[in-house]
FILUMBA-392791 format. One line per 10 residues: number of its first residue (from 1); their letters; for each residue y, x, z of C-alpha. Coordinates in Angstrom, 1 decimal, always signed. Each point is the difference from the previous one (the first is absolute). Layout:
N
NUM> A> Y X Z ~ ...
This chain:
429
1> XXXXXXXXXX> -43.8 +109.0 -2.6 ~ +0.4 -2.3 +3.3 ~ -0.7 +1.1 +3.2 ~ -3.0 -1.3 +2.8 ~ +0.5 +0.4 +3.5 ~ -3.6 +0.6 +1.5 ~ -0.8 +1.7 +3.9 ~ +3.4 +1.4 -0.1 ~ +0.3 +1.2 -3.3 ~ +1.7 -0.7 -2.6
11> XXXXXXXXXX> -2.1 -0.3 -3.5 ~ +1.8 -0.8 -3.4 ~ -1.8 -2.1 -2.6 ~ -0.3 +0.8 -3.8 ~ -1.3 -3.3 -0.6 ~ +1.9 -2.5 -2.6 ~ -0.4 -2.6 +1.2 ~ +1.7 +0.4 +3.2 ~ +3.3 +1.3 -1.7 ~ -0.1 -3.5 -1.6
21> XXXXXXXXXX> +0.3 -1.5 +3.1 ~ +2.7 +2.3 +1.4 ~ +2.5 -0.7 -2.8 ~ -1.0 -3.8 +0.0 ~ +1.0 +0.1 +3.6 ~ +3.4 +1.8 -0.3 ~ +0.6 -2.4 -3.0 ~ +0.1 -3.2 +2.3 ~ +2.0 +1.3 +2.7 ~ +2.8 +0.9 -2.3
31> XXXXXXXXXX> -0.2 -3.7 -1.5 ~ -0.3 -1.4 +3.3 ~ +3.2 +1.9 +1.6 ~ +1.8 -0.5 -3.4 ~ -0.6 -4.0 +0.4 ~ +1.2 +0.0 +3.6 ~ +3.6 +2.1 -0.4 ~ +0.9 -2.5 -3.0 ~ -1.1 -3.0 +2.2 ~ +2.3 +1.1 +2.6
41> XXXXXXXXXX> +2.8 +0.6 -2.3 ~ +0.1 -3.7 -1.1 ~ +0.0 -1.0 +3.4 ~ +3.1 +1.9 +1.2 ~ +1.9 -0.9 -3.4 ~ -1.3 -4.1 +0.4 ~ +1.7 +0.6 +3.5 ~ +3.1 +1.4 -0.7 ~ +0.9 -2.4 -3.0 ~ -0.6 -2.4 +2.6
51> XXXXXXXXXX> +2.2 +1.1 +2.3 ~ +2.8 +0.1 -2.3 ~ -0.2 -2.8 -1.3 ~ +2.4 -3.0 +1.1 ~ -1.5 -3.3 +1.8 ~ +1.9 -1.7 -2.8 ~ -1.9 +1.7 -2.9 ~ -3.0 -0.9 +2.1 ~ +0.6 -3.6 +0.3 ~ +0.5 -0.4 -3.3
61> XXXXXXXXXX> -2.6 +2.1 -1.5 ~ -2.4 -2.6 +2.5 ~ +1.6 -3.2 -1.7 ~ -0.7 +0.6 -3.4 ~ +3.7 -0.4 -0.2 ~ -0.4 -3.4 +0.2 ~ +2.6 -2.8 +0.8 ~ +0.4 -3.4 +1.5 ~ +0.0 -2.9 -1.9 ~ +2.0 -3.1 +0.3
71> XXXXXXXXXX> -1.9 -3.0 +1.1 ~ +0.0 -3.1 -1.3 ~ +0.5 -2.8 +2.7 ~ +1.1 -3.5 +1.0 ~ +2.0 -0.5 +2.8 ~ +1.6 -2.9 +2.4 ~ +3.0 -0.1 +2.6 ~ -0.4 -0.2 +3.1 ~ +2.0 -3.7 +1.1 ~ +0.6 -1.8 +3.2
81> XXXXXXXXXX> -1.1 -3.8 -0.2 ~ -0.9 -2.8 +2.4 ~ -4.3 -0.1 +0.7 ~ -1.7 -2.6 +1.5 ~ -2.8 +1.5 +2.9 ~ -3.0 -2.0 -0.5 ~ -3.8 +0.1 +0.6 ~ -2.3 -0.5 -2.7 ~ -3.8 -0.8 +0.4 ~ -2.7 -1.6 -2.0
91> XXXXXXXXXX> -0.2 -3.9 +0.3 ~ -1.9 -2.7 -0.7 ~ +0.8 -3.7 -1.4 ~ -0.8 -3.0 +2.2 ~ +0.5 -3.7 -0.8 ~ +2.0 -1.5 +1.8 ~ -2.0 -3.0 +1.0 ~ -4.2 -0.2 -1.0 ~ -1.9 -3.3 -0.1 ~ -3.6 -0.4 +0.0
101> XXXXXXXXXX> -0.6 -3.6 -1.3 ~ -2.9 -1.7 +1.2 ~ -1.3 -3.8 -0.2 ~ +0.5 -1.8 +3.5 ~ -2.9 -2.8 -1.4 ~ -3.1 +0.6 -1.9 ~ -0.8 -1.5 -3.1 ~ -0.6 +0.7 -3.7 ~ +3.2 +2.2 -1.6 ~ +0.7 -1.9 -3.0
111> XXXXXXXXXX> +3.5 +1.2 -1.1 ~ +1.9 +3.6 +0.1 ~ +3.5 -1.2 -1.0 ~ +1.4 +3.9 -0.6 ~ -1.0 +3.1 -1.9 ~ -0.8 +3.4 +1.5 ~ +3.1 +2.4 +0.7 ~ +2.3 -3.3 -0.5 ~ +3.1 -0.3 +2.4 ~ -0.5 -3.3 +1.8
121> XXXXXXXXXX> +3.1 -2.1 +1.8 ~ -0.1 -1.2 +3.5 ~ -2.0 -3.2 -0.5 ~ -1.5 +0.9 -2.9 ~ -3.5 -2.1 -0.4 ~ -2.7 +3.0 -0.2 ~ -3.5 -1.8 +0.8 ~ -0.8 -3.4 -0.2 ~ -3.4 -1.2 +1.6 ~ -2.4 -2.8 -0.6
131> XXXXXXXXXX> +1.7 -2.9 +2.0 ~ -2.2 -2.9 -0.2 ~ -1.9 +1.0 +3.5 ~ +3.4 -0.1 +1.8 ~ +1.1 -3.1 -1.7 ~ -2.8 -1.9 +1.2 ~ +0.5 +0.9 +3.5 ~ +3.4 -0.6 +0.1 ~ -0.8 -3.6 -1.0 ~ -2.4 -0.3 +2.6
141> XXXXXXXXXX> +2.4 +1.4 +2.6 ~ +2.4 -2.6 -1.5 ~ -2.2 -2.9 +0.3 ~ -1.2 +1.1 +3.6 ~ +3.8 +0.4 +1.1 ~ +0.8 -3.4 -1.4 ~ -3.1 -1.6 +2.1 ~ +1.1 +2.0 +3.0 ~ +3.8 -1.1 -0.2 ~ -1.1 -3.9 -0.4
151> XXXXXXXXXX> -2.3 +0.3 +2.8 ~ +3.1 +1.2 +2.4 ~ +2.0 -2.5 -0.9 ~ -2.4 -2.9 +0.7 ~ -0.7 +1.8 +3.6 ~ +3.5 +0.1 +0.2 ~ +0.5 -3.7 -0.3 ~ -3.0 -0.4 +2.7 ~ +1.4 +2.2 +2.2 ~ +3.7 -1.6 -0.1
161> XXXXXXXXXX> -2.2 -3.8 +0.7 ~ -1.5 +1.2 +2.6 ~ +2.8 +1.6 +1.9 ~ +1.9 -3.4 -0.7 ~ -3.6 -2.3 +1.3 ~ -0.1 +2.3 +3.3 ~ +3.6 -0.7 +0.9 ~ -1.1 -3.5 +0.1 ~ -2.9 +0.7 +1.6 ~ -2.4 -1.6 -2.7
171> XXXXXXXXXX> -1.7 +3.9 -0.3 ~ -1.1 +2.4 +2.7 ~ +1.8 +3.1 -0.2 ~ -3.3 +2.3 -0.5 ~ -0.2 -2.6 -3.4 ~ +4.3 +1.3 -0.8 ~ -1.1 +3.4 +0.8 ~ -2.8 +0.1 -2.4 ~ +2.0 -1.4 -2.8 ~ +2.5 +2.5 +0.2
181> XXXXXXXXXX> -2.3 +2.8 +0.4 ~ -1.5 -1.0 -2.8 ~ +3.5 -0.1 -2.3 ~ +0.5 +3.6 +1.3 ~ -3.4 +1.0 -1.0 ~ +0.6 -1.6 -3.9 ~ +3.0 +1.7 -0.2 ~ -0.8 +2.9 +0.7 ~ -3.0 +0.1 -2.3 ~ +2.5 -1.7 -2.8
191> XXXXXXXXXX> +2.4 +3.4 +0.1 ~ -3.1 +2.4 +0.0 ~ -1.4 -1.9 -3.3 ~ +4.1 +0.6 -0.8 ~ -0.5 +3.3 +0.3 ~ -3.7 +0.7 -2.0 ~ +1.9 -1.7 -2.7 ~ +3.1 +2.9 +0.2 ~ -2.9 +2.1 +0.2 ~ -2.0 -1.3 -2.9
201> XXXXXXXXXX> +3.4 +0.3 -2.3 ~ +0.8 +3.7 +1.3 ~ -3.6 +0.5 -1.4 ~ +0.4 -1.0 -3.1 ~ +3.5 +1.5 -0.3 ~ -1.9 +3.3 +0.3 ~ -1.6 -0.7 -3.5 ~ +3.2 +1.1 -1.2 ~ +0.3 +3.7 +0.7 ~ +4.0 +0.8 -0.7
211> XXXXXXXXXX> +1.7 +3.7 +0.5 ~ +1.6 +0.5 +3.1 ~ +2.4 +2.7 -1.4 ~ +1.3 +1.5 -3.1 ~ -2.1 +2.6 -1.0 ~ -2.2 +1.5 -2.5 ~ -3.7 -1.1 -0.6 ~ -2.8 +2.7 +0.4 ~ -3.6 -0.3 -1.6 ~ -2.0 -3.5 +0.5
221> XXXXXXXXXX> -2.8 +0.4 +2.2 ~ -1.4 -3.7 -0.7 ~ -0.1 -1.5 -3.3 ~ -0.3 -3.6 -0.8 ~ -2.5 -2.5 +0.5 ~ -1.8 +2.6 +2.7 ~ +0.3 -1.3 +3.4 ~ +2.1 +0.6 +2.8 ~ +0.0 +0.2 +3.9 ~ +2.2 -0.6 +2.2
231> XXXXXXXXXX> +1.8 +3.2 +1.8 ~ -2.0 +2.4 -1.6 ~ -0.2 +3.4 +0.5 ~ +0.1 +0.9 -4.0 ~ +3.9 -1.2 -1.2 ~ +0.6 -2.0 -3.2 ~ +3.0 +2.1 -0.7 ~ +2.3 +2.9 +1.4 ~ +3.4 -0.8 -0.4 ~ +2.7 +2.2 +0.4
241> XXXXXXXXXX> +3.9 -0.3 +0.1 ~ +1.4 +3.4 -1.1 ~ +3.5 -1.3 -0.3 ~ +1.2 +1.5 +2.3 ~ -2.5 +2.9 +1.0 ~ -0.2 +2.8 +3.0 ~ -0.9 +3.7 -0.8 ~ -1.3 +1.4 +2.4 ~ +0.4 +3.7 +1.1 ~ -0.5 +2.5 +3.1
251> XXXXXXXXXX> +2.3 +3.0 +0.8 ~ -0.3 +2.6 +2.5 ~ +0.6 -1.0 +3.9 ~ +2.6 +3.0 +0.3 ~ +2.4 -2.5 -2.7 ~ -0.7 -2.7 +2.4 ~ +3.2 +0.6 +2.3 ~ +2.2 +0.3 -2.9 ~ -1.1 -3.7 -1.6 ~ +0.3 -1.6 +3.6
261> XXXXXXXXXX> +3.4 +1.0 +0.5 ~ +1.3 -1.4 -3.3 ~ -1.8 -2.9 +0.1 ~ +1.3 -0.4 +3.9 ~ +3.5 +0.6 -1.8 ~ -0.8 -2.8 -2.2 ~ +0.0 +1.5 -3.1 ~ -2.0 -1.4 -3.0 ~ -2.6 +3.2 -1.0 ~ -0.3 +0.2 -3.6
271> XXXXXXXXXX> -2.8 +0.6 -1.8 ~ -1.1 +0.9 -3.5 ~ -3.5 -0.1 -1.6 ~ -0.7 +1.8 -3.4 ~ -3.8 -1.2 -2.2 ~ -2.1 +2.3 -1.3 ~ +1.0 +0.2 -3.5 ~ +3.2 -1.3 +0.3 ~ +2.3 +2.7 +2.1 ~ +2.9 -0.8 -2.4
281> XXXXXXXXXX> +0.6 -3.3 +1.9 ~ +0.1 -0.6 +4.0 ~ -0.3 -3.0 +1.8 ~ +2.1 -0.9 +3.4 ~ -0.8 -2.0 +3.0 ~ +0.5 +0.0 +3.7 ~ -1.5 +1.6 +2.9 ~ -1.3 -3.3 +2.0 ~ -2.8 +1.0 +2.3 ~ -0.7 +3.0 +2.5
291> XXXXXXXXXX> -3.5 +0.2 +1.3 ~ -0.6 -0.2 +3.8 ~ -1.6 +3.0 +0.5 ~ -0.8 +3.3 -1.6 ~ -2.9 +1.0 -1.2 ~ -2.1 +2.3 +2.4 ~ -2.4 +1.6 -2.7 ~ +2.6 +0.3 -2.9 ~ +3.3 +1.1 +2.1 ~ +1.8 -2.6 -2.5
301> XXXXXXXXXX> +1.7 -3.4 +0.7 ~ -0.2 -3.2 -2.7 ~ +2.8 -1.4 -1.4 ~ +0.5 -2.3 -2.2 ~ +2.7 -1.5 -2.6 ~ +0.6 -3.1 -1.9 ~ +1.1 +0.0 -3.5 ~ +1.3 -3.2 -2.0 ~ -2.7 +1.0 -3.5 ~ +2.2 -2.4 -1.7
311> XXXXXXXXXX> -1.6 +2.0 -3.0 ~ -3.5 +0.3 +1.4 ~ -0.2 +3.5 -0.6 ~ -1.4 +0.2 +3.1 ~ -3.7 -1.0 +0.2 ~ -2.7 -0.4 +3.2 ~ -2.1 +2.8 +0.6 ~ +2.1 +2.3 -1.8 ~ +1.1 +3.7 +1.1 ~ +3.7 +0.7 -0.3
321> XXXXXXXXXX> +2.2 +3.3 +1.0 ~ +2.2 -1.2 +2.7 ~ +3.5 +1.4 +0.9 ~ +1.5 -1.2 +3.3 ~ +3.7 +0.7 -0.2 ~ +1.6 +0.6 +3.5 ~ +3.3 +1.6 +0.0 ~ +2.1 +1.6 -2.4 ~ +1.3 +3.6 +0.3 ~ +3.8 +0.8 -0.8
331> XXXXXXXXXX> +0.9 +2.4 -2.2 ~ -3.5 +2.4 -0.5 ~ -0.6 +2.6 -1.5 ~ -2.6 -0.8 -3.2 ~ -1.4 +1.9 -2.9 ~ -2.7 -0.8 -2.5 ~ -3.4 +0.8 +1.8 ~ -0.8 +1.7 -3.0 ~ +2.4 +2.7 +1.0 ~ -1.8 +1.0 +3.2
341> XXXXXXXXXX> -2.7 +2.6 -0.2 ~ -2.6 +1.2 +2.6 ~ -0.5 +3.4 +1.0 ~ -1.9 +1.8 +2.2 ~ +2.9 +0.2 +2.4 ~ +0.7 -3.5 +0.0 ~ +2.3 -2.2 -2.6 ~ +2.9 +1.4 -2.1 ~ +1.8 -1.1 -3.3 ~ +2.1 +2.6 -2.7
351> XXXXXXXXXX> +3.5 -0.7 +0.3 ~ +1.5 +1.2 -3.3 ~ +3.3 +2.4 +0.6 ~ +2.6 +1.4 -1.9 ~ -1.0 +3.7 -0.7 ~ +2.0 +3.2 +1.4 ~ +0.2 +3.1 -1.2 ~ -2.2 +0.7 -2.8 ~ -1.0 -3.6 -0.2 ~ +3.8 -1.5 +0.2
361> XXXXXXXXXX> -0.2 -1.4 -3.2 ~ -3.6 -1.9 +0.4 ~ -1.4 -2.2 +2.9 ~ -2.4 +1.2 +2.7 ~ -2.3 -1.9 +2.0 ~ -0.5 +0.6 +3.9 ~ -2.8 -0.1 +1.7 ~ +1.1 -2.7 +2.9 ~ -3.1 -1.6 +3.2 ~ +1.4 -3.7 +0.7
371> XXXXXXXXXX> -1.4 -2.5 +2.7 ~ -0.9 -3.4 -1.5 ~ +0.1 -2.6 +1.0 ~ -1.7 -3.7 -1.6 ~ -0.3 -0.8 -3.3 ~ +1.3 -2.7 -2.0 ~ -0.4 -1.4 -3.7 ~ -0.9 +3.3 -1.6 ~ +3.1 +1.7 +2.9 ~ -0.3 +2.1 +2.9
381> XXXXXXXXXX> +2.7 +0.2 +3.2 ~ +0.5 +3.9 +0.8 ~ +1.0 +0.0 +3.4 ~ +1.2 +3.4 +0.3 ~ +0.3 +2.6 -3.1 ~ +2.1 -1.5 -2.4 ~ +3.3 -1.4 -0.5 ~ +1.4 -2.8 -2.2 ~ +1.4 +1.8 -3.2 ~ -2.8 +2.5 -0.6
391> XXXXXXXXXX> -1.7 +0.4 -2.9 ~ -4.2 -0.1 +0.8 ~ -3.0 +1.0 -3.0 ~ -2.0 -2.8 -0.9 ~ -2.1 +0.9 -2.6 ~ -0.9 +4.0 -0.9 ~ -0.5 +1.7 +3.4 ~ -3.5 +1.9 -1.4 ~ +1.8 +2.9 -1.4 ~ +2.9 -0.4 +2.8
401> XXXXXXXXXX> +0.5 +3.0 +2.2 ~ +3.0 +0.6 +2.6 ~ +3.2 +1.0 -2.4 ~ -1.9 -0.8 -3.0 ~ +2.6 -0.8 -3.0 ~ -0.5 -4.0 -1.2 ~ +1.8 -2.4 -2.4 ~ -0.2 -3.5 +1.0 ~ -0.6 -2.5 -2.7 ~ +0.2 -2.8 -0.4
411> XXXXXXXXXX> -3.2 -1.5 -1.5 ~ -2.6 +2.5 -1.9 ~ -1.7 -1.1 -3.3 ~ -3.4 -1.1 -1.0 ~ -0.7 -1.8 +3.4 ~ -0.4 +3.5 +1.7 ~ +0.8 +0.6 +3.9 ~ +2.1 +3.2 +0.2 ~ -2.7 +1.8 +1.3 ~ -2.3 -0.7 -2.7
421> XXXXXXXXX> +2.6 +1.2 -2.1 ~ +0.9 +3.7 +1.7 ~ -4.3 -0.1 +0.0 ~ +0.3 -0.2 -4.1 ~ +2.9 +2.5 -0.2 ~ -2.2 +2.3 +2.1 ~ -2.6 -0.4 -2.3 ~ +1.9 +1.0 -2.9 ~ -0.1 +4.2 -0.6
């Protein structure tokens, strides 16, 4: 029977289906307290096995009990050596000297006496042009020359009578003067039919077109039997001598101090250019020309060396790396650029360490920033960090931590770097 409160009275109810709902009720509260008292339980026991248990345990029950692995790695010394300080920019060949042929007379071109890309001797024939125009008037030069030169000579011989009839007074003088005006006047027009004939044969000479250096012949612009005029702007031929040849190069005005002084010591500036496709082998030649003036919009000065090409590596219009070799540096510092690695904090290299303690028996790595300096052939000057004698990673710093345990090798198998190799070990469960 369950019990309704109504106006201040208290009623009980007989009904069954409210005593359902009473005991339902009492049901979930004891399930409910029940859950909570062996929730809190765990709690305080989780805590207290916590408590009591050592940072040790901890650490280790974290890690898996895991362990380090030794690292596979290549390593270099550290050695002191002699480095030259140079400059190195991007240059390009010139030839040394560049000839644009052209015909000095017009005519028809009836002979090329070379073949395209040919190297051509000083005074080597190249063009020969039609001739028998020029020939004529030299003869007609000759013949007018000849006329001229006996016509002096017979005013001459008037002249001298006369000079002799006035002193004997047979002639007036105005009759001597006009005699001997009259020699002058032949003479002169004698030497200027002289010189139409020099004229006439330098003409002709010019039918003859002959290489005023030794170079190398470019592409034909004019073929035979087409005809030519004289001191046109189109050029039969481009020739250029490219033994020797300049590259030319530009490096930054703040190096500009530095090359005046040693030139102004009188030091001979080396330089070395490398081809594209051809780094293995360098070719040397001298600084010979500083530009007057540095260039406003570029903040660079031109410079320019000359370089023997006995082997004609070197070739017009080509782009070469350029090294300009100023000074050499005593006793650097230098490690294989490979060994230096960039961080966020800057550059560093692993200098590989006997162990201590644990690790006496293996060799560790430490974690070491450097200041570089330039780079060389594949070498880097460390200008503070590192001393000559150390032992520097090359190869395997991905899996490289500070203390790490390594064993350097010498040379690992199947073409792998060292860090492809600790990859594939890592790989391997």
């Amino acid at each position: 029977m369950n019990e309704r409160h109504t106006d201040g009275r208290t009623e009980r109810c007989s009904h069954p289906g409210w005593r359902f709902l009473h005991r339902r009720r009492a049901g979930l509260c004891l399930a409910f307290g029940l859950s909570l008292a062996a929730t809190t339980t765990w709690l305080a026991c989780t805590a207290k096995s916590a408590e009591g248990e050592s940072p040790g345990k901890a650490a280790g029950k974290a890690g898996g009990g895991a362990r380090r692995e030794v690292v596979p790695v290549l390593a270099a010394d550290v050695v002191r050596k002699e480095t030259p300080v140079q400059l190195s920019a991007v240059g390009a060949v010139e030839p040394y000297s560049t000839v644009m042929v052209k015909a000095q007379v017009g005519g028809l071109l009836t002979r090329v006496h070379f073949k395209e890309g040919q190297d051509v001797r000083r005074g080597d024939l190249l063009f020969t042009i039609d001739s028998a125009p020029y020939e004529a008037t030299l003869h007609q030069k000759e013949a007018d020359s000849a006329k001229s030169a006996i016509e002096a000579r017979n005013a001459e011989v008037d002249n001298q009578r006369y000079s002799d009839l006035v002193t004997k007074r047979v002639v007036s003088q105005e009759e001597s003067d006009k005699a001997r005006t009259a020699a002058e006047s032949t003479a002169a027009q004698a030497r200027s039919d002289k010189a139409a004939v020099e004229y006439a044969r330098l003409q002709l000479s010019y039918c003859s077109i002959h290489a005023p250096i030794d170079a190398r012949a470019g592409s034909l612009m004019i073929n035979e039997g087409n005809l030519v005029k004289a001191n046109d702007s189109t050029p039969l031929v481009v020739i250029n001598q490219i033994q020797p040849v300049y590259v030319s190069f530009a490096v930054p005005e703040r190096e500009l101090a530095a090359i005046k002084r040693r030139l102004a010591e009188g030091r001979t500036l080396k330089t070395r250019a490398v081809m594209p496709g051809d780094e293995e082998r360098s070719v040397e030649g001298d600084l010979t020309f500083l530009n007057n003036e540095v260039d406003r919009q570029t903040g660079t000065i031109r410079l320019r060396s000359t370089f023997a090409n006995e082997d004609k590596r070197l070739w017009p219009g080509q782009f070469v790396s350029v090294t300009l070799v100023l000074d050499t540096e005593p006793n650097a510092v230098v490690v294989p650029s490979e060994a230096v690695q960039t961080g966020q904090k800057g550059t560093y290299v692993f200098v590989v360490k006997p162990g201590a303690g644990e690790n006496a028996s293996a060799m560790v790595v430490e974690h070491r920033p450097v200041t570089v300096g330039r780079s060389l052939d594949g070498e880097t000057v460390i200008a503070k960090g590192l001393e000559a004698g150390e032992k520097v990673v090359t190869d395997g710093h991905l899996r490289l931590t500070p203390g790490a345990k390594v064993e350097i090798k010498s040379g690992l198998g199947n073409g792998k770097t060292a860090a492809e190799e600790s990859q594939s070990r890592a790989a391997v469960p």
